[in-house]
PyMOL Python script that loads the backbone (N, CA, C, O; Angstrom):
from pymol import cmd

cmd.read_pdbstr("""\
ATOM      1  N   UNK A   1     -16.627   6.502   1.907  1.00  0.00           N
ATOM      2  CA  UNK A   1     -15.619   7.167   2.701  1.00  0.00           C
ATOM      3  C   UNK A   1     -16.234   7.497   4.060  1.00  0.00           C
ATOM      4  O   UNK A   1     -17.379   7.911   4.240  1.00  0.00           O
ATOM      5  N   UNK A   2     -15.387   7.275   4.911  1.00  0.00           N
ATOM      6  CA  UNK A   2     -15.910   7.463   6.563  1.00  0.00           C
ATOM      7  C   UNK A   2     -16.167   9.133   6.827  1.00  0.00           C
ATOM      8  O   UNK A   2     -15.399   9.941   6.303  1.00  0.00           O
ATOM      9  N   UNK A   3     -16.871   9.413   7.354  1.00  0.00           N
ATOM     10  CA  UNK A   3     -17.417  10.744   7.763  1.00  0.00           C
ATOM     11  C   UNK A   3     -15.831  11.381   8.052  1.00  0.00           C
ATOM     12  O   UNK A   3     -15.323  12.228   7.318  1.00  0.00           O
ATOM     13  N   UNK A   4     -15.308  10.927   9.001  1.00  0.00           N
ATOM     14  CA  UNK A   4     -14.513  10.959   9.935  1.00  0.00           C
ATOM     15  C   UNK A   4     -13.177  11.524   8.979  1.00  0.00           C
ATOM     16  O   UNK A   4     -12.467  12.479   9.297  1.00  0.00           O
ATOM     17  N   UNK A   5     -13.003  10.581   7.573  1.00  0.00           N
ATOM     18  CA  UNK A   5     -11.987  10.783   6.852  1.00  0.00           C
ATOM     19  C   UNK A   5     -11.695  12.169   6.434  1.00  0.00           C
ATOM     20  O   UNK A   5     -12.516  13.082   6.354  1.00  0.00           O
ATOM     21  N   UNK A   6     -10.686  12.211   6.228  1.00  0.00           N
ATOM     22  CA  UNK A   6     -10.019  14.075   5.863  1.00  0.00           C
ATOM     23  C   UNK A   6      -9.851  13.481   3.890  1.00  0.00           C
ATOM     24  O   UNK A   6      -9.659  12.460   3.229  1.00  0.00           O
ATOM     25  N   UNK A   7     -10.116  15.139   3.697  1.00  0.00           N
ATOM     26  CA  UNK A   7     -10.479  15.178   2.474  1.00  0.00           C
ATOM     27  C   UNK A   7      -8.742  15.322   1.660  1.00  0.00           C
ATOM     28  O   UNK A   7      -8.353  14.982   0.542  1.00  0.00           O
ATOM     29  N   UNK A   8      -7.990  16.014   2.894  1.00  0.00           N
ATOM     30  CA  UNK A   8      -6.531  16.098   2.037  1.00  0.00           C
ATOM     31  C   UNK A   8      -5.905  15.679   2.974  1.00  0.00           C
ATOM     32  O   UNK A   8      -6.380  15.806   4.102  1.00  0.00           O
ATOM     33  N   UNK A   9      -4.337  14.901   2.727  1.00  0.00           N
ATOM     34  CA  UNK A   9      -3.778  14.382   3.596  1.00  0.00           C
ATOM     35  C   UNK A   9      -2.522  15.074   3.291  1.00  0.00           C
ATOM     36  O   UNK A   9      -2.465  15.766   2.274  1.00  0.00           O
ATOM     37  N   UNK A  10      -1.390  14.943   4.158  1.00  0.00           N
ATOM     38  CA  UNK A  10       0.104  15.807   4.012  1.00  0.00           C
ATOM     39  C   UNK A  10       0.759  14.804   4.007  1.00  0.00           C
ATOM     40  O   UNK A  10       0.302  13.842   4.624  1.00  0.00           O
ATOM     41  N   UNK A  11       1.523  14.725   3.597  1.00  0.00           N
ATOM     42  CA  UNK A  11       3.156  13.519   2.721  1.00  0.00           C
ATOM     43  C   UNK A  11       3.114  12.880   4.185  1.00  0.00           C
ATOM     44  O   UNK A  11       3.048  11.656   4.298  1.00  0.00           O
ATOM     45  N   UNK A  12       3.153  13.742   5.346  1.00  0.00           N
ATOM     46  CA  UNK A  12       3.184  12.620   6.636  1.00  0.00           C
ATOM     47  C   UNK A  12       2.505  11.947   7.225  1.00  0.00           C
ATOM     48  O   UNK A  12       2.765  10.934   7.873  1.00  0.00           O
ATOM     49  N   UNK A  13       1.157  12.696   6.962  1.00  0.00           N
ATOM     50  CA  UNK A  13       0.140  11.340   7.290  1.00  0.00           C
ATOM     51  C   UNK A  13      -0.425  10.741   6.323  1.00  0.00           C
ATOM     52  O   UNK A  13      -1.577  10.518   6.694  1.00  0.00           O
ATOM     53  N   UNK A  14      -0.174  10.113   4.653  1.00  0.00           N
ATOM     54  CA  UNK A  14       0.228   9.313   4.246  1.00  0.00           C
ATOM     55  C   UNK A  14       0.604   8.516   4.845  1.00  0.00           C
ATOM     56  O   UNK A  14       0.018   7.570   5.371  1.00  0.00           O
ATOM     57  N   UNK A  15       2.581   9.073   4.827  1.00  0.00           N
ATOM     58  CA  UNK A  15       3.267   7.864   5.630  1.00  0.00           C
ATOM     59  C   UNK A  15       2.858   7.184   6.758  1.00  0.00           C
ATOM     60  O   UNK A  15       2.823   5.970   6.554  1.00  0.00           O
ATOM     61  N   UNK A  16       2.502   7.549   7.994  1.00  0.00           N
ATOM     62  CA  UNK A  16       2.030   7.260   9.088  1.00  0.00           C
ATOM     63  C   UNK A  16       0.739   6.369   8.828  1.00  0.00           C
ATOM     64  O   UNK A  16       0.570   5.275   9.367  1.00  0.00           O
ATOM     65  N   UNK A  17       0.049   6.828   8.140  1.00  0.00           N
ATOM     66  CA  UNK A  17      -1.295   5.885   8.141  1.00  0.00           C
ATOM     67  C   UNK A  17      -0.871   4.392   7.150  1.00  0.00           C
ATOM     68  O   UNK A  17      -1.332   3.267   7.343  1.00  0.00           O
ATOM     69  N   UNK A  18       0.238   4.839   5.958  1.00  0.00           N
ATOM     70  CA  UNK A  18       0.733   3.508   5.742  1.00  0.00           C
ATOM     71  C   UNK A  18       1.118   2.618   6.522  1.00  0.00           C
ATOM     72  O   UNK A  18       0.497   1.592   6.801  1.00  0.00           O
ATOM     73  N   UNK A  19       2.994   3.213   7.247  1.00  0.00           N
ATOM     74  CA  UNK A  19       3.482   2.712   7.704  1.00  0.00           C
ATOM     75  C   UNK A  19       2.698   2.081   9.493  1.00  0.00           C
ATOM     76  O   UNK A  19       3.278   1.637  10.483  1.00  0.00           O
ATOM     77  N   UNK A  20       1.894   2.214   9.349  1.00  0.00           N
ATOM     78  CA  UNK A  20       1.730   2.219  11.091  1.00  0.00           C
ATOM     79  C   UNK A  20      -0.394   1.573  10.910  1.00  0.00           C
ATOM     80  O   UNK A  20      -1.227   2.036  10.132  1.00  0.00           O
ATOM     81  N   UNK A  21      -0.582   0.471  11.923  1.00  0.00           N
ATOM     82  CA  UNK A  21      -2.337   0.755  11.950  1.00  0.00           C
ATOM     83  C   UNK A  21      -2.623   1.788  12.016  1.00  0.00           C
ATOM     84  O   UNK A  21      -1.914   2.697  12.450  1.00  0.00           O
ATOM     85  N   UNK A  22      -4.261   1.920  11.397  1.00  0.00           N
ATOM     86  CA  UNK A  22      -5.162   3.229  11.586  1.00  0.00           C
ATOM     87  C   UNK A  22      -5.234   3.172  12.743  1.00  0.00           C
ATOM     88  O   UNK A  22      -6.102   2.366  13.078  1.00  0.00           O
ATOM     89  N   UNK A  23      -4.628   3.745  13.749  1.00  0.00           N
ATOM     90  CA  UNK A  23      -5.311   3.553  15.402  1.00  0.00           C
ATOM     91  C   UNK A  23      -6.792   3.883  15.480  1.00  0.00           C
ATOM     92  O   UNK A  23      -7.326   2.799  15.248  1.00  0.00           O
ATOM     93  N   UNK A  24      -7.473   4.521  15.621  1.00  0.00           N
ATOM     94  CA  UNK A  24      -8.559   5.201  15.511  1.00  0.00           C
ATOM     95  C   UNK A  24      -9.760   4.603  14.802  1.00  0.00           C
ATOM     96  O   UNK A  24     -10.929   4.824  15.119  1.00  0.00           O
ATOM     97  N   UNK A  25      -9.348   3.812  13.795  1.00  0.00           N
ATOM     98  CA  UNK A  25     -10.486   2.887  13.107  1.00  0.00           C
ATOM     99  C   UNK A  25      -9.571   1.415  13.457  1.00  0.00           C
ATOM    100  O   UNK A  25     -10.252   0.670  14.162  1.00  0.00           O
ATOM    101  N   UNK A  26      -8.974   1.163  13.314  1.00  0.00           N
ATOM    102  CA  UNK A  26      -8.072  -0.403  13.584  1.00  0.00           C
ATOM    103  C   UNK A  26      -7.818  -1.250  12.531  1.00  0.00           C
ATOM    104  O   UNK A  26      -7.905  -2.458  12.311  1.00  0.00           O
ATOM    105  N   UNK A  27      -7.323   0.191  11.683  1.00  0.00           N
ATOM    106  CA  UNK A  27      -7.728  -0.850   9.918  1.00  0.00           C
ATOM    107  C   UNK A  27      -6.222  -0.892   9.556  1.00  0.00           C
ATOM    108  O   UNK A  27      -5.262  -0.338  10.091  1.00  0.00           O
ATOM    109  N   UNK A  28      -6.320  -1.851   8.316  1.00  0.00           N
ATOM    110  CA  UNK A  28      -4.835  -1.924   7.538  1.00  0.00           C
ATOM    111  C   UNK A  28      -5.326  -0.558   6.503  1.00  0.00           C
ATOM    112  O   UNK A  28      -6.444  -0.054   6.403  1.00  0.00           O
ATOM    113  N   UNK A  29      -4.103  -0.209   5.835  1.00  0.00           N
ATOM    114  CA  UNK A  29      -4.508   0.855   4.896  1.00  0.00           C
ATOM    115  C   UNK A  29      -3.445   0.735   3.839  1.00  0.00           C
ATOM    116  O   UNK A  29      -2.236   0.896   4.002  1.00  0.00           O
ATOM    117  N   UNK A  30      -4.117   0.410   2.669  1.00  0.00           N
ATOM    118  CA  UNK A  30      -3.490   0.385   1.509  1.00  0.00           C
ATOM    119  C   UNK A  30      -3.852   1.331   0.849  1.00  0.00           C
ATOM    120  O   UNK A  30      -4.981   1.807   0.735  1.00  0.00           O
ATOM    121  N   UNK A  31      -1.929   1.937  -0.072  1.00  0.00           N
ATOM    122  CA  UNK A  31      -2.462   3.298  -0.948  1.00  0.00           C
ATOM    123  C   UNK A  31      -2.211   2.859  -2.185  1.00  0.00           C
ATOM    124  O   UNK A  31      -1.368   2.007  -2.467  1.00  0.00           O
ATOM    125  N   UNK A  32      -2.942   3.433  -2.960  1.00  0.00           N
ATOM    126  CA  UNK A  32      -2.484   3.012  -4.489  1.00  0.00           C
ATOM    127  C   UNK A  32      -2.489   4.456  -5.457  1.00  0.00           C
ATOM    128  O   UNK A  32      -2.646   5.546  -4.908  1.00  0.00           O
ATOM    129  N   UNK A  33      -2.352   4.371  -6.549  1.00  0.00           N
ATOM    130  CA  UNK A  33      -2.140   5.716  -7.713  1.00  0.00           C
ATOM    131  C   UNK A  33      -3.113   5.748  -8.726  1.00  0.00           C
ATOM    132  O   UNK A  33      -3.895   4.845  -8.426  1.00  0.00           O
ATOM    133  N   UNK A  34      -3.448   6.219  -9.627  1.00  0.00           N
ATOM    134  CA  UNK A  34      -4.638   6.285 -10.444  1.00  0.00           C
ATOM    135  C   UNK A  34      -4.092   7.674 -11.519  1.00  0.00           C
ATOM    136  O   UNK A  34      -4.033   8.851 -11.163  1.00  0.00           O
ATOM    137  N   UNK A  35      -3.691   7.052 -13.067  1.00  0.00           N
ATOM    138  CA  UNK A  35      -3.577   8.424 -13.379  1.00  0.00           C
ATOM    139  C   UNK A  35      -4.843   8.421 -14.498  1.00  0.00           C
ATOM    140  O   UNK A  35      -5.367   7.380 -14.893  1.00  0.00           O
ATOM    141  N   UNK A  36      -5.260   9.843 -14.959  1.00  0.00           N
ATOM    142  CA  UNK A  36      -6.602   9.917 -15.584  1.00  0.00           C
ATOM    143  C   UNK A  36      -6.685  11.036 -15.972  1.00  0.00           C
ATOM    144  O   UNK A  36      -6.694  11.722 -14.951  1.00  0.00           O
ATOM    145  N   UNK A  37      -6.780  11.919 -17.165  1.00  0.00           N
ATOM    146  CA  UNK A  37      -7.220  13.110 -17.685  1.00  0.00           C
ATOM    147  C   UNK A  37      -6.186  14.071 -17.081  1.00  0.00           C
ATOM    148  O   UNK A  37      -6.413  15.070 -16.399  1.00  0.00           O
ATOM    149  N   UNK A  38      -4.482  13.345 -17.642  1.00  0.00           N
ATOM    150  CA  UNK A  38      -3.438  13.840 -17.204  1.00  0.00           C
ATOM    151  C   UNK A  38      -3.156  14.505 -15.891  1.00  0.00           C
ATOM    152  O   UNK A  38      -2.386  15.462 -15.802  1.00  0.00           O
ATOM    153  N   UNK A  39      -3.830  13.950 -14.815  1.00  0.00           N
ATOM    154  CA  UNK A  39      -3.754  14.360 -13.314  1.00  0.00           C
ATOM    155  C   UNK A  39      -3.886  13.093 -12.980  1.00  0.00           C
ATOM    156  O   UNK A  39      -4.649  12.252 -13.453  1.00  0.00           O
ATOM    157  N   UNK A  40      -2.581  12.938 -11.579  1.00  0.00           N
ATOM    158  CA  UNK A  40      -2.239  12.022 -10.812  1.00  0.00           C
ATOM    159  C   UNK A  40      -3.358  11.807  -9.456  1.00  0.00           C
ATOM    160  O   UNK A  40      -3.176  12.664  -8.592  1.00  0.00           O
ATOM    161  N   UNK A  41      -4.219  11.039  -9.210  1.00  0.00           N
ATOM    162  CA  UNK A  41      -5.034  10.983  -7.987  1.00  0.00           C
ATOM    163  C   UNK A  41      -4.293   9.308  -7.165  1.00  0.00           C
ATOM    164  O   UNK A  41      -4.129   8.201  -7.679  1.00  0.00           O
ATOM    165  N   UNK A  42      -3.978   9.839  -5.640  1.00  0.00           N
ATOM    166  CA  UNK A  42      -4.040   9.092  -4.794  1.00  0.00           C
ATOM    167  C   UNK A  42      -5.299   8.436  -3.674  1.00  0.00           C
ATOM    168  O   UNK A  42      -6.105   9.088  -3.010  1.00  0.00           O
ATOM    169  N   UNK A  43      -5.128   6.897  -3.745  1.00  0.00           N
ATOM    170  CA  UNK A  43      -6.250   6.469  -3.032  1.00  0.00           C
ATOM    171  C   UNK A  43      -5.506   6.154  -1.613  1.00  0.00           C
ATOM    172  O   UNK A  43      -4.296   6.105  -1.389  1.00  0.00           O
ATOM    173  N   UNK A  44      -6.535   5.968  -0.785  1.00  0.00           N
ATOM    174  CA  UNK A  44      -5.818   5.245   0.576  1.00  0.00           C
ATOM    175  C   UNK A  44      -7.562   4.607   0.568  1.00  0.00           C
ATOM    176  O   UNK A  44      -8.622   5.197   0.357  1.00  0.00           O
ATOM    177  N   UNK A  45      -7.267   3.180   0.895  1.00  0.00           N
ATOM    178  CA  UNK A  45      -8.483   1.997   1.346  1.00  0.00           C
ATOM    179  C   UNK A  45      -7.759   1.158   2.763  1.00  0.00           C
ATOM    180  O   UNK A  45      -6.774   0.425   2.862  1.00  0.00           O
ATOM    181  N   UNK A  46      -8.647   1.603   3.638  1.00  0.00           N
ATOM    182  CA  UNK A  46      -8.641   0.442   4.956  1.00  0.00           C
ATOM    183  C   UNK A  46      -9.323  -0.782   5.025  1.00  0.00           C
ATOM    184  O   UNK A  46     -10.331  -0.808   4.319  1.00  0.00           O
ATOM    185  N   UNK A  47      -9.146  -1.538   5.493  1.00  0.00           N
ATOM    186  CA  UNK A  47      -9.798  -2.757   5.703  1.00  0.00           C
ATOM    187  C   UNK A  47      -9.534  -2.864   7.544  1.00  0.00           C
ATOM    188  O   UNK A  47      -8.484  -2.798   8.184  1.00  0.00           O
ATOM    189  N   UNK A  48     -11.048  -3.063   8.029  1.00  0.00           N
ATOM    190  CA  UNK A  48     -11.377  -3.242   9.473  1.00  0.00           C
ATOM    191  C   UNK A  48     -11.572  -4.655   9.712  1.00  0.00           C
ATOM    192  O   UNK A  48     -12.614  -5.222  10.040  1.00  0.00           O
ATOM    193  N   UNK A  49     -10.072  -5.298   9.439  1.00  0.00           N
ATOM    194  CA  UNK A  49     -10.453  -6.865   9.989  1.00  0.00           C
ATOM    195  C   UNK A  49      -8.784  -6.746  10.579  1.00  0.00           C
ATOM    196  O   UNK A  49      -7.792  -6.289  10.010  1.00  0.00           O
ATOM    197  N   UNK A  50      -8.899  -7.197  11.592  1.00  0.00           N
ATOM    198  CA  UNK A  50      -7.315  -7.817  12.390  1.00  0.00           C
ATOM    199  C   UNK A  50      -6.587  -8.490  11.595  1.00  0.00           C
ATOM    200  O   UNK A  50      -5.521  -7.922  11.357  1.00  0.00           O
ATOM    201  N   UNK A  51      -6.771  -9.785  10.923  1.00  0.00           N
ATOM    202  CA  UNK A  51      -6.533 -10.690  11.051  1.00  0.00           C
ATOM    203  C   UNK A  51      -5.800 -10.439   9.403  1.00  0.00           C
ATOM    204  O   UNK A  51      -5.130 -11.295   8.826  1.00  0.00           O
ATOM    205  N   UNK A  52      -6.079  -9.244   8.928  1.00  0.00           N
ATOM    206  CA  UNK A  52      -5.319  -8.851   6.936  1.00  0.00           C
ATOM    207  C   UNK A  52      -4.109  -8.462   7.760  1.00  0.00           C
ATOM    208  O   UNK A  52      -4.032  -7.945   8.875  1.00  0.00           O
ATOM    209  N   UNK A  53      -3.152  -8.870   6.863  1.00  0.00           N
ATOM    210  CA  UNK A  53      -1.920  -8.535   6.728  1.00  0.00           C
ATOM    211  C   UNK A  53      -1.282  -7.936   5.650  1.00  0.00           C
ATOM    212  O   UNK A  53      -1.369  -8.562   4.594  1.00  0.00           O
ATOM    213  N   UNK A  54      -0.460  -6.546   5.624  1.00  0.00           N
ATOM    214  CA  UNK A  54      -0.134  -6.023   4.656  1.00  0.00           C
ATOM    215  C   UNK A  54       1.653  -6.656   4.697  1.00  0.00           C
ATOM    216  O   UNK A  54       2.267  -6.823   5.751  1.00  0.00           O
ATOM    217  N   UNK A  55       2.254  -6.942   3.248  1.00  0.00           N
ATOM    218  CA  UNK A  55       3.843  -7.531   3.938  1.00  0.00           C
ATOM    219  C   UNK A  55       4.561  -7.032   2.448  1.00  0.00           C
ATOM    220  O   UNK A  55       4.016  -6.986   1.345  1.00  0.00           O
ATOM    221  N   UNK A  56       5.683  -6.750   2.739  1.00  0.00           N
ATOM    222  CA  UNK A  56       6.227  -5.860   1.370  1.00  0.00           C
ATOM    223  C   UNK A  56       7.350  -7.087   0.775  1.00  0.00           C
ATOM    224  O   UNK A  56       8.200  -7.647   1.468  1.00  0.00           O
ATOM    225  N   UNK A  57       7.185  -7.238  -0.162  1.00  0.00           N
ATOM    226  CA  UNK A  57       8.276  -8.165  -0.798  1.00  0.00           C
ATOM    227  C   UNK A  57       9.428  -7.620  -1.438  1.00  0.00           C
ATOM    228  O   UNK A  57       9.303  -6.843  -2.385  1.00  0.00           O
ATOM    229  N   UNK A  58      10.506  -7.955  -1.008  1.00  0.00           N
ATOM    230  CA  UNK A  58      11.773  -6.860  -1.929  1.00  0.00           C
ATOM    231  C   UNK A  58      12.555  -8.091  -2.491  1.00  0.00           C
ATOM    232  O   UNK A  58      12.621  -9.205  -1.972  1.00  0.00           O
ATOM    233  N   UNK A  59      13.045  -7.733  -3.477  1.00  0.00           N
ATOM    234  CA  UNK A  59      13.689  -9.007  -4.048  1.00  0.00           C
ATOM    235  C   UNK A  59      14.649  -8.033  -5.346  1.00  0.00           C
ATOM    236  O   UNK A  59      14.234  -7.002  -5.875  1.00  0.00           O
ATOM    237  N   UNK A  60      16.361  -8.898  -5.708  1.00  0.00           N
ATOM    238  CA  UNK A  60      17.175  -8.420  -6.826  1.00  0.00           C
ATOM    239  C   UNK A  60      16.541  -9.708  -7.919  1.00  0.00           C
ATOM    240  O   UNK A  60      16.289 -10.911  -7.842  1.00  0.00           O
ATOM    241  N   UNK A  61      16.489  -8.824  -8.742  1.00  0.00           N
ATOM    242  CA  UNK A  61      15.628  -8.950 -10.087  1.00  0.00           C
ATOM    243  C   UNK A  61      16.893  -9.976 -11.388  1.00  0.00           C
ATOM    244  O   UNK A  61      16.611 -10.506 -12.463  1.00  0.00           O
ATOM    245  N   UNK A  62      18.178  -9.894 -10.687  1.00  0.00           N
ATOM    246  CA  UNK A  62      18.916 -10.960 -11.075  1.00  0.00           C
ATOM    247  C   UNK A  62      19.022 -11.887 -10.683  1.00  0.00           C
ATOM    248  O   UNK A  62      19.445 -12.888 -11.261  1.00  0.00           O
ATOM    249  N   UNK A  63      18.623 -11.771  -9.478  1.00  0.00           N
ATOM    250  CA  UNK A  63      18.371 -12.962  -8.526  1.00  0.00           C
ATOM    251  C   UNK A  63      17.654 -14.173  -9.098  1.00  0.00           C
ATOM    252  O   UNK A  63      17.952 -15.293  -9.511  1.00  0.00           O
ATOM    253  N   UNK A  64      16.673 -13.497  -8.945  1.00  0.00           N
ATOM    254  CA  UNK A  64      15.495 -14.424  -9.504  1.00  0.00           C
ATOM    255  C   UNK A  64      15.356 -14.793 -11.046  1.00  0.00           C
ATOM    256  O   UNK A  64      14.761 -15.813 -11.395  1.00  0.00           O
ATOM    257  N   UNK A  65      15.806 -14.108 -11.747  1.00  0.00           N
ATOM    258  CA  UNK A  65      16.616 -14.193 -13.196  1.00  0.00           C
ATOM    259  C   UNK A  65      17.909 -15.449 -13.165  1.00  0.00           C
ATOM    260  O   UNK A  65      17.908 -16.271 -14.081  1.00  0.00           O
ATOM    261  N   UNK A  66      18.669 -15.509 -12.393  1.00  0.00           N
ATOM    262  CA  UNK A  66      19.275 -16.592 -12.489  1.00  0.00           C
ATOM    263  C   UNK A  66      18.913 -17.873 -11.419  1.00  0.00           C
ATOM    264  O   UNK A  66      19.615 -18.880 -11.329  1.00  0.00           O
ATOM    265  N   UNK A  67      17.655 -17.622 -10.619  1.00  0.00           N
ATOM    266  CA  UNK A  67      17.038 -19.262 -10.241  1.00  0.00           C
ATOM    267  C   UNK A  67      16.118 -19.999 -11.503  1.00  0.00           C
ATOM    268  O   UNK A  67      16.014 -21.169 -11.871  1.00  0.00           O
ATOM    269  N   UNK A  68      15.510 -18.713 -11.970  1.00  0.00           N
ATOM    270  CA  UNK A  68      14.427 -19.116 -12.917  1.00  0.00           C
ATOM    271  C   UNK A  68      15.299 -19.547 -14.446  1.00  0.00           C
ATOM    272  O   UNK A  68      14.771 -19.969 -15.475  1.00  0.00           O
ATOM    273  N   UNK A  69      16.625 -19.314 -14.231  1.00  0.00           N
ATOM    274  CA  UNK A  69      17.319 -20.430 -15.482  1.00  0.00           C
ATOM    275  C   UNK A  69      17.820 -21.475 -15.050  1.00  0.00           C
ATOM    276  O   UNK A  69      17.900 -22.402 -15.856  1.00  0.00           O
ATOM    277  N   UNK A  70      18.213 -21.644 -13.964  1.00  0.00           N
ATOM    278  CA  UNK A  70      18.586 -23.071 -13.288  1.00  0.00           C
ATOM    279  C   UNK A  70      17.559 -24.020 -13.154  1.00  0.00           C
ATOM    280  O   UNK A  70      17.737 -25.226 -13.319  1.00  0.00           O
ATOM    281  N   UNK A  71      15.850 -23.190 -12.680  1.00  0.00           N
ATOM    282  CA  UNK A  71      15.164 -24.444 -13.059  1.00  0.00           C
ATOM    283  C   UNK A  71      14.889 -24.533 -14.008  1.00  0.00           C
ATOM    284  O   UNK A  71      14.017 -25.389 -14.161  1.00  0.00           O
ATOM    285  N   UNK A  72      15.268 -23.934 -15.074  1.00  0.00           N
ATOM    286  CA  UNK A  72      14.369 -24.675 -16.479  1.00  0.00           C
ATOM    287  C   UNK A  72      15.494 -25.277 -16.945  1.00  0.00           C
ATOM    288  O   UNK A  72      15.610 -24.972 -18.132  1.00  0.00           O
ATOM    289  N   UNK A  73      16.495 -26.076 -16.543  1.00  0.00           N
ATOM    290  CA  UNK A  73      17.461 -27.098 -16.871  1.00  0.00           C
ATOM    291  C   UNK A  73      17.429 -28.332 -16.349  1.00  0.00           C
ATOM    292  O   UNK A  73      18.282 -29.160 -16.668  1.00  0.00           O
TER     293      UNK A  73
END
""", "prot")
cmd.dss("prot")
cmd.show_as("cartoon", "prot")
cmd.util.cbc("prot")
cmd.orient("prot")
């Protein structure tokens, strides 16, 4: 963990450091969840390369439920 990093973060800078580059380091930042000894812990990991791309996929789940029976015909 970077010196620099804060030990607690608030619901908005979460969001902000998701939604938006780390300005300040120039990283992508992915968060993920972790549950363990019935307590919920959140991670946030940057990566300091330009060139990663974070990209969200949304998709209807019938959708793809009725391509994936058309090709298996």
């Amino acid at each position: 963990m970077p010196y620099e990093a804060k030990s607690k973060y608030t619901p908005m800078d979460i969001v902000q450091t998701y939604k938006y580059r780390e300005k300040e380091l120039m990283s992508t930042v992915f968060i993920g969840e972790k549950l363990g000894n019935g307590e919920r812990y959140s991670y946030l990991i940057g990566f300091q390369n330009l060139d990663l791309q974070r990209n969200i996929l949304t998709y209807d789940i019938r959708e793809v439920g009725h391509f994936l029976q058309i090709g298996e015909k």
